[in-house]
N, C-alpha and C positions, 0 to 999 in steps of 0.2 A: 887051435894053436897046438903045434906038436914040438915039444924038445927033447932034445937029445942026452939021455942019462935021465935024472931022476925027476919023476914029476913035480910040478908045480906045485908048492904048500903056500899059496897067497890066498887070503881071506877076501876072495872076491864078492860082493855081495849079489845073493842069488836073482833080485828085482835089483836093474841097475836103476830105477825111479824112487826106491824106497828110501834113501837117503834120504830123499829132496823132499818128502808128500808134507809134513809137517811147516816148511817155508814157503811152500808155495802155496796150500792154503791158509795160512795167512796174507799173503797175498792176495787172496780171493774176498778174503774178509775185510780187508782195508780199500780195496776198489770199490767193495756194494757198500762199506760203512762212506764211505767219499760221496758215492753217486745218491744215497739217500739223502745225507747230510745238502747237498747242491741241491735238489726236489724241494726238498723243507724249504731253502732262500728264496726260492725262486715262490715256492706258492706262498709266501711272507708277502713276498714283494708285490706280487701281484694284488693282497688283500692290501694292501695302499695304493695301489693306483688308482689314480682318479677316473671315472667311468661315467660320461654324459648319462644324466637322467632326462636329459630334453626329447620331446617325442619327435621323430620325423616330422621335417615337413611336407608339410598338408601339399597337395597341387591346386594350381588359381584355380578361383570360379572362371565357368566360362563368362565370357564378357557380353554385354548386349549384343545384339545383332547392329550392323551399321544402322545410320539412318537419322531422322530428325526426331530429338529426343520424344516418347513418349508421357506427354506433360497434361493432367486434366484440368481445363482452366479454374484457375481459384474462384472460390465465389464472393468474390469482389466483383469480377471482372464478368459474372452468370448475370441475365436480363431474367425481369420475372415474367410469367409464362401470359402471352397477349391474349387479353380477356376476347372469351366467344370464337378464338379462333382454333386450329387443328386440334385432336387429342385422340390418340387411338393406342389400341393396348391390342397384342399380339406375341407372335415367337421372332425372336432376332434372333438373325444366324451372323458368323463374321468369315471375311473371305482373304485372304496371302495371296501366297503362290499358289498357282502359275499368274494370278493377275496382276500382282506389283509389275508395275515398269511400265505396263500397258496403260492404252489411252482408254478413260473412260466415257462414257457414253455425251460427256462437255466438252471434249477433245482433250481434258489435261491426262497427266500423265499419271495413273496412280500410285500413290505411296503409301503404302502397310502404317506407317510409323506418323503419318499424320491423322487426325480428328477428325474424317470423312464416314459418309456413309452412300449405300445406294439404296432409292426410294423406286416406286412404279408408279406413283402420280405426285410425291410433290415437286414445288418448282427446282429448279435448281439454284446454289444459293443460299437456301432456304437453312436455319438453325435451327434444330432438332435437340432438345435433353428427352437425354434418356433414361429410364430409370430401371435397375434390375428390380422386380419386382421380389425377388426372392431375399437379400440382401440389405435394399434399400438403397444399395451403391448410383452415384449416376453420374454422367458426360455429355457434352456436347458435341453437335459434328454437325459439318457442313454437306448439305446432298449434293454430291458433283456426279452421281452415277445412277443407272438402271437395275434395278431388280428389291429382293432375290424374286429370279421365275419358278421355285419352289411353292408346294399349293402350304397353306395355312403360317406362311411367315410375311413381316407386315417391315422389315430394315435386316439391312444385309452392312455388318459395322463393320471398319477395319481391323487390323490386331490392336490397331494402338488403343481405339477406343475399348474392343473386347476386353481388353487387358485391365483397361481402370476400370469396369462393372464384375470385371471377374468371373467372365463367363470364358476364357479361352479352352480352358482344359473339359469343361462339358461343351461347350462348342453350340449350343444355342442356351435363351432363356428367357423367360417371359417381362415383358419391360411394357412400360410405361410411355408413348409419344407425345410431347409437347412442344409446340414452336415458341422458341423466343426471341426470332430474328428473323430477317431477311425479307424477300419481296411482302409488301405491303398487303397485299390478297393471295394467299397461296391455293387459296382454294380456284380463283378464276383460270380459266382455258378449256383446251380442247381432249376429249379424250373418249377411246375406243375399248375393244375388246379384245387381247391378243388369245390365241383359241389354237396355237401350235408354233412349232420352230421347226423344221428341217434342215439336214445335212447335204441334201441333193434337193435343188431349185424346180425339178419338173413334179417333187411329191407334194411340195408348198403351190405352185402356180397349179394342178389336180385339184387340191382343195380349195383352194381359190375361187377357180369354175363352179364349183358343185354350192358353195354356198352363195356365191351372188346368182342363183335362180330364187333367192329366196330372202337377201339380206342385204343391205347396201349403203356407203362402199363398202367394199374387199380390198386390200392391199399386202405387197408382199412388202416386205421391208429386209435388208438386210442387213446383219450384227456380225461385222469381224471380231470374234474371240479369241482367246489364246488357244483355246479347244477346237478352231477351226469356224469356217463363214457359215454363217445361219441363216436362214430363210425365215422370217418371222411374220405368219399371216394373222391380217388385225382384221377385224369386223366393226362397223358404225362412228361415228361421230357427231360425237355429242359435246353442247357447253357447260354439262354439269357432271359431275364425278356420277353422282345420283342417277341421271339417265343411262349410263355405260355401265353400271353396277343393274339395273334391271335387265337389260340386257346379255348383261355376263350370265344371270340364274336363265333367262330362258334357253341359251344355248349350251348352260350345264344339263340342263332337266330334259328337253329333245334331243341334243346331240350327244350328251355326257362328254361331252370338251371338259377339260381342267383348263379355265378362262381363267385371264387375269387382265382387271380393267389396268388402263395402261396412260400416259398422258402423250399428248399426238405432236402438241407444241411445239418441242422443244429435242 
């Protein structure tokens, strides 16, 4: 600024801020004393709020599988075991899927979740307890089916059954067989040697040929599975388990076949 005649004698201050630095930091110190002071209320307040100690909830069990409950008959309702008749001791295997739904070898339909088993000679019908041998656990089941055609196992359970002996998670186990039901002589009928299964009908009818120069009868038989149609050639026929059972060893020890005596009947 320029005037005219004699210079300006105003006592202008040299920091036009320096006036103000003492009010304005107070000013600074009354906003952070404010904004502390509000932190403080706030984390007050917070140590009173109420804050669930309940633990999440859990997610459901899963639930059974569908199906007709898996129930082991009480034993009220168990027969005692019919003197002098079946008793045989072996490896149980238990079998599901893929054969629930499917028809079993009596035409019904099988169901995982009822008290069935499948046998290789006895009748069908027939009441079977079973006893885990390892355990002492045991069930009953009705034979409506074939097998197993596995070498050194002697009943093929359901799940339901597997399930009350408590073999499902080792998936076989050494058990106890005893009848205490069903047809009157389970031991009477007809029965042969089965000595292979094929997937293609001209490798079963081959063998076929080759052992009726030497064995007789020969039969093919064929087993719709859920794994596909089977060709199942049987050798001899016999009216005693006993005569089809001598039979089976001589055509294990010449042919080395994995035989399994079979009941023809039914």
């Amino acid at each position: 600024m320029i005037f005219l005649g004699r210079r300006w004698r105003g006592s202008l201050p040299a920091n036009r801020f320096a006036s103000s630095a003492p009010a304005h930091r107070l000013r600074l110190r009354f906003v952070a004393r404010a904004t502390i002071a509000a932190a403080l209320l706030a984390i007050g307040g917070c140590r009173h709020r109420n804050v669930s100690t309940q633990p999440p909830a859990q997610p459901p069990l899963p639930q059974p599988t569908t199906g007709t409950p898996a129930v082991t008959p009480s034993s009220a309702e168990r027969q005692p075991v019919i003197p002098g008749q079946y008793v045989e001791e072996g490896v149980a295997s238990w079998y599901g899927v893929p054969f629930d739904g499917h028809r079993t070898s009596n035409g019904e339909i099988y169901d995982m979740h009822q008290f069935t088993a499948a046998h290789r000679t006895l009748p069908f019908n027939a009441v079977v307890r079973v006893t885990n041998l390892a355990n002492g656990k045991q069930t009953e089941v009705r034979i409506n089916d074939r097998g197993p055609f596995v070498a050194n196992r002697v009943i093929d359970l359901s799940f339901a059954a597997a399930r009350a002996i408590e073999m499902v998670g080792p998936g076989t186990a050494q058990v106890r067989l005893e009848i205490v039901g069903g047809p009157s002589n389970p031991t009477a009928g007809f029965f042969g040697v089965q000595v292979g299964a094929f997937l293609r009908q001209e490798n079963a009818e081959r063998l076929k040929a080759r052992l009726e120069t030497a064995y007789s009868p020969v039969s093919v038989v064929t087993f719709d599975s859920p794994t596909g149609l089977f060709y199942r050639v049987r050798v001899g026929h016999f009216d005693t388990e006993d005569a089809a059972r001598q039979l089976a060893s001589q055509l294990h020890d010449s042919q080395q076949f994995t035989t399994f005596v079979v009941r023809l009947d039914e």
